[in-house]
C-alpha positions as CSV (number, residue, x, y, z in Angstrom):
1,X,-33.1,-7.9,7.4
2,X,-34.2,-5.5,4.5
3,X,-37.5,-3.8,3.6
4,X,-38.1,-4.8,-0.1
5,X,-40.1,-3.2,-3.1
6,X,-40.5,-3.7,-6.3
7,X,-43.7,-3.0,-9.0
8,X,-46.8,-5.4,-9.8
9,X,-48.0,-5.4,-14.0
10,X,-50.0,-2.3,-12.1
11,X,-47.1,-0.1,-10.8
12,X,-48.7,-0.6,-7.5
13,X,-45.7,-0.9,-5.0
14,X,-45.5,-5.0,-3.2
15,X,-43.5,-5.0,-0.3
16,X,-41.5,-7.5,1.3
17,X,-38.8,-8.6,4.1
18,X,-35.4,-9.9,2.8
19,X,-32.9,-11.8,4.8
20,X,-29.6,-12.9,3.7
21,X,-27.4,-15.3,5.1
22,X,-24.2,-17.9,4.2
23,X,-26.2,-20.0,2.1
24,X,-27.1,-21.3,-1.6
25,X,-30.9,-22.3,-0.9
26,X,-33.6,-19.5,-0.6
27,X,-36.8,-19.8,0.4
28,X,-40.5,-17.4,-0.6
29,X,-43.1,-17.6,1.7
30,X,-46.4,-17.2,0.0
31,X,-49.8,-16.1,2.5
32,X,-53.2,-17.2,1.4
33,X,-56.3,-15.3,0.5
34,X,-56.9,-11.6,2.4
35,X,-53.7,-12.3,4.7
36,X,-50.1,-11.6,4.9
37,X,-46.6,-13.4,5.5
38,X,-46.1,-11.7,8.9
39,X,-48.3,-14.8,10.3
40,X,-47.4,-17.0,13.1
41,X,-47.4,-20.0,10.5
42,X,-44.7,-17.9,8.6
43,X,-42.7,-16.1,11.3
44,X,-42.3,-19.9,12.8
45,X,-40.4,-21.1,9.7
46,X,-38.6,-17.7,9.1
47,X,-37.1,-17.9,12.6
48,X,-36.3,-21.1,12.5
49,X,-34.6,-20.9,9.2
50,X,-32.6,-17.3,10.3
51,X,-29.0,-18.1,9.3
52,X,-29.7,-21.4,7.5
53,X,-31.3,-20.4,4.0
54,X,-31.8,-17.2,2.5
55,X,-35.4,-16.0,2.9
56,X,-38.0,-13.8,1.4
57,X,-41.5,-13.2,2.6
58,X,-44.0,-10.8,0.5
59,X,-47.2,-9.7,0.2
60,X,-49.6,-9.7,-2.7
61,X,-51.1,-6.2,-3.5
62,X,-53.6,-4.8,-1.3
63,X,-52.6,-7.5,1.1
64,X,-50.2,-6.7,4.7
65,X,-47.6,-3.7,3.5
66,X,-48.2,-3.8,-0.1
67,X,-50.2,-0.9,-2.0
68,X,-53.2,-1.5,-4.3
69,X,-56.3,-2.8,-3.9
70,X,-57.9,-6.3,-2.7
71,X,-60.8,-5.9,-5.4
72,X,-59.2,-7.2,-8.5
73,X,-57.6,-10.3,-6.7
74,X,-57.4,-13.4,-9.0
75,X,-54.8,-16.2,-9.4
76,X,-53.7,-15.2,-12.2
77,X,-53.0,-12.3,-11.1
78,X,-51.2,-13.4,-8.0
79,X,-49.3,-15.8,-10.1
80,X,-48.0,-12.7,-12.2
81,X,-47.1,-11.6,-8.3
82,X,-45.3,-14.2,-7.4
83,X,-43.2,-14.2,-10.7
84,X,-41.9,-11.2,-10.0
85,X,-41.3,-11.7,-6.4
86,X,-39.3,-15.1,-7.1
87,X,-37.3,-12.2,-9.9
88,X,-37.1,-9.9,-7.5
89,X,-35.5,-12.4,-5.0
90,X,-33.0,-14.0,-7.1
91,X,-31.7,-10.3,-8.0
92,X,-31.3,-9.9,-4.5
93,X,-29.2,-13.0,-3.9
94,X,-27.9,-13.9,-7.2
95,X,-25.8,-17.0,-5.5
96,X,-28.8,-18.8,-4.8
97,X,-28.9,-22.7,-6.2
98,X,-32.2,-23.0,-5.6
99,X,-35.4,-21.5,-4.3
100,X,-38.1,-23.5,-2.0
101,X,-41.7,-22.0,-1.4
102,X,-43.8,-22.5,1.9
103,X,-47.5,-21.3,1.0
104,X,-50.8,-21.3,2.5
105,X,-54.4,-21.6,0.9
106,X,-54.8,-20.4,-2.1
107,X,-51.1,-20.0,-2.3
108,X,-51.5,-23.6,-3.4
109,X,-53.4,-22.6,-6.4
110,X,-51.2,-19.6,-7.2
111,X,-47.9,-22.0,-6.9
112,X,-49.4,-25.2,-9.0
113,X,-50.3,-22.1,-11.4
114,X,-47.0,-20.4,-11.4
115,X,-45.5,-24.0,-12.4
116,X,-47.4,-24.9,-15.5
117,X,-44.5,-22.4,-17.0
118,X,-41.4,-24.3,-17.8
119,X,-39.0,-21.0,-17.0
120,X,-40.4,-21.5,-13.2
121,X,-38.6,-23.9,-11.3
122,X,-38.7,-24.3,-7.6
123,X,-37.0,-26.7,-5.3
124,X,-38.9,-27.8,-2.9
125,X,-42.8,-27.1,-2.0
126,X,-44.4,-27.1,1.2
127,X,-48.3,-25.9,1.2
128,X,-50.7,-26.0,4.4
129,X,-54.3,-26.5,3.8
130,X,-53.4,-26.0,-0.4
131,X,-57.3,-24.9,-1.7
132,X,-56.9,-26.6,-5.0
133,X,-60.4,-27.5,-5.7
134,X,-61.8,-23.8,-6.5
135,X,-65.1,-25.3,-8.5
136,X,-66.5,-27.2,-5.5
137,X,-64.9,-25.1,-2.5
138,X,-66.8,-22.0,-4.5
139,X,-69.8,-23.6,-4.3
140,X,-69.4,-25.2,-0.8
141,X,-68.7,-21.5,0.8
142,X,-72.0,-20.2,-0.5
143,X,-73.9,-22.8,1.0
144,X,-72.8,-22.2,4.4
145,X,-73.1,-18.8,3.6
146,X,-77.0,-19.3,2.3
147,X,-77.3,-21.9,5.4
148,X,-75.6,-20.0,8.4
149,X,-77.5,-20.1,11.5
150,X,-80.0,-22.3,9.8
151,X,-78.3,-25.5,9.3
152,X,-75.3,-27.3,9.7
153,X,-73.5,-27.7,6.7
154,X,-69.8,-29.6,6.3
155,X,-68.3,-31.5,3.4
156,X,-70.7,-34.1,3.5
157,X,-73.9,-32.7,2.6
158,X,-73.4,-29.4,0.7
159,X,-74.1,-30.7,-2.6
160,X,-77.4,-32.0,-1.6
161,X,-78.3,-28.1,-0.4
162,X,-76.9,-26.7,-3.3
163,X,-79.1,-24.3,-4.9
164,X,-77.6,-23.8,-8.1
165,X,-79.7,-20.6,-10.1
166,X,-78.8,-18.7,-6.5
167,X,-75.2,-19.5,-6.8
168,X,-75.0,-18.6,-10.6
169,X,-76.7,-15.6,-9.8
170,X,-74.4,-14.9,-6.6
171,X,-71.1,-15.3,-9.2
172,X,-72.7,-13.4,-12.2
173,X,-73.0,-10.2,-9.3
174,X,-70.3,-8.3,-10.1
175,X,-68.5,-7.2,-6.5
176,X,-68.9,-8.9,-3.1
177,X,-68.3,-8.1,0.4
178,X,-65.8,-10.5,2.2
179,X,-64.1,-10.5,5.5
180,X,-62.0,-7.0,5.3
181,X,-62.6,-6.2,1.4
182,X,-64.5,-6.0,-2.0
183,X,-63.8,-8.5,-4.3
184,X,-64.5,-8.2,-8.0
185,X,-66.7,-11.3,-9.3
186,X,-63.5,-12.1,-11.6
187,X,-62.1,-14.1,-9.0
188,X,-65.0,-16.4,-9.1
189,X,-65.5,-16.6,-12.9
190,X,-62.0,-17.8,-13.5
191,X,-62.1,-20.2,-10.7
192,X,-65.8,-21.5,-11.2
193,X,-64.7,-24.6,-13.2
194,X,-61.4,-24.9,-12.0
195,X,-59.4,-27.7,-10.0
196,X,-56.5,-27.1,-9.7
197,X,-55.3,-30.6,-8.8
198,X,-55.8,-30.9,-12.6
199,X,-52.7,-28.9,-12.7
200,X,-50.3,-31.5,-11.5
201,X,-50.2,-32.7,-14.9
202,X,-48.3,-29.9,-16.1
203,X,-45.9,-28.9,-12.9
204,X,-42.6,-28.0,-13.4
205,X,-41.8,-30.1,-10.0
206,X,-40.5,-33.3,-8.7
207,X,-43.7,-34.3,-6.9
208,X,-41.8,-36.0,-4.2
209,X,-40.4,-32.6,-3.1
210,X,-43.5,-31.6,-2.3
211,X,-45.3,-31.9,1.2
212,X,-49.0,-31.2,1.7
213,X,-49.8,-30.2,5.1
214,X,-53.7,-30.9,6.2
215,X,-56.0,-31.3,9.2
216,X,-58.9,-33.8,9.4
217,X,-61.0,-31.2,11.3
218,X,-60.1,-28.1,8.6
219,X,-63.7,-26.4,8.1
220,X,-62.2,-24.1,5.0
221,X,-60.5,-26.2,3.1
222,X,-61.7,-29.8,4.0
223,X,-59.1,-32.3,3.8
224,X,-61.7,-34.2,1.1
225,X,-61.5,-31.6,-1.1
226,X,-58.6,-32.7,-2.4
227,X,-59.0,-36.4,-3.4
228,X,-56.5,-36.4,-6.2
229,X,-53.5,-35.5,-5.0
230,X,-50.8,-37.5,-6.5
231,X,-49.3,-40.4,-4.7
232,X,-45.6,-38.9,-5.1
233,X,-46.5,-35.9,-2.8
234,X,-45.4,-36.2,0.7
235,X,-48.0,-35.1,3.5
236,X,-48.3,-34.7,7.4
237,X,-51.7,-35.0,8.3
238,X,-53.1,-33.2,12.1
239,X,-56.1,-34.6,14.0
240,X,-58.0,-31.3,15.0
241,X,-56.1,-28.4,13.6
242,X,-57.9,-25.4,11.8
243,X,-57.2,-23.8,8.8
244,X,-54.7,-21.2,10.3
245,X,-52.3,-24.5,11.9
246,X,-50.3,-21.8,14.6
247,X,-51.7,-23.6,17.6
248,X,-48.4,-24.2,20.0
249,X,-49.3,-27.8,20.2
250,X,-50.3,-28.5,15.9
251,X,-47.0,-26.8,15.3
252,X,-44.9,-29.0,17.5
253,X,-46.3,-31.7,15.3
254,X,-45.5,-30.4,11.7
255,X,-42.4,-27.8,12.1
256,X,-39.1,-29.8,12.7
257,X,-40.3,-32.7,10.1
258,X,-41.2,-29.9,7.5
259,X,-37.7,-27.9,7.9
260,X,-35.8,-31.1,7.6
261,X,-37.6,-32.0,4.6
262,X,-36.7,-28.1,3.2
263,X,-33.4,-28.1,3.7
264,X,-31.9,-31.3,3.6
């Protein structure tokens, strides 16, 4: 294995974990919003695929071991990212045939995104709990955000409690306070009106080589949230898993299936 690094658009230094083998496929892990590709979810495919494909796991700036900061985190610009990590990887292994991408949350948006470019090819597409539908899962955040500790609020009835002058007011404020950092309020401008299951239109990708992994008890990204997903795509679907699917027992049920459809 080899510590990577290479430059974002902002000279800010992304870092990343290379690891060659014998092989012509290659595959970019891709973490979802405020995390990192050293997660169990990851590490579970990156061991299992040691030897077997070429792999490359990164993280977006101010993310894991990459400099910069969290604040000015969009899709767009993690899309830029990811364009230079897929560079950055084929420069590495310039023998690769192909390149496959396993991503997580809003990597789902970043990939569709990074697709709509015909010079951006990938082979084969797996994406757990994909948050395509930015311009209602916006809205459904803030009100269990407004609601919390007052109300339960799920899928079902968040629209009815949606309190529309608050939540325009909430997106117009200019930096908010999540989990582990400040976000700038151009995340949620660009993303306001956007779903991006519209975007399937446009991919550069043989829908059937993609697999959509979701959970019917998945509180962040609801499984109904994305209601039109194309009937090509392939998907595995789990009872009761959460939105983090590294649960011995939800990964017994999705891992073999999902590496045989990545590699054969």
């Amino acid at each position: 294995m080899q510590l990577v690094e290479f430059k974002n658009h902002k000279k800010n230094i992304l870092r990343g974990i290379f690891s060659p083998a014998k092989s012509s496929q290659g595959v970019i892990f891709v973490h979802g919003l405020e995390r990192n590709t050293s997660e169990y979810k990851f590490r579970n495919y990156w061991q299992a695929l040691a030897g077997k494909a070429t792999l490359f796991r990164f993280d977006f700036s101010g993310c894991g071991m990459s400099d910069g900061q969290f604040t000015d985190f969009t899709v767009e610009k993690s899309t830029e990212e990811l364009a230079l990590a897929v560079k950055k990887f084929k420069r590495l292994a310039p023998n690769l045939k192909n390149i496959s991408l396993v991503g997580h949350s809003i990597a789902g948006a970043i990939t569709l995104n990074y697709l709509q470019d015909p010079k951006h090819n990938l082979d084969k597409v797996i994406l757990f709990g994909p948050a395509f539908n930015q311009t209602e899962l916006l809205k459904y955040y803030f009100v269990r955000s407004v609601f919390k500790g007052k109300k339960n609020i799920d899928w079902s009835n968040y629209q009815r409690n949606f309190p529309a002058p608050a939540f325009a007011q909430y997106i117009a404020t200019k930096k908010h306070l999540r989990k582990a950092h400040y976000v700038f309020n151009k995340f949620f401008q660009e993303n306001v009106d956007l779903d991006y299951q519209d975007f399937f239109a446009g991919c550069q990708l043989d829908l059937k080589n993609l697999l959509i992994i979701q959970s019917k008890k998945d509180v962040k990204v609801p499984i109904q949230s994305n209601d039109k997903l194309p009937r090509e795509i392939k998907q595995i679907v789990l009872k009761d898993a959460d939105h983090d699917f590294e649960r011995p027992d939800w990964v017994q049920q999705y891992l073999a299936k999902s590496i045989d459809f990545l590699i054969k």
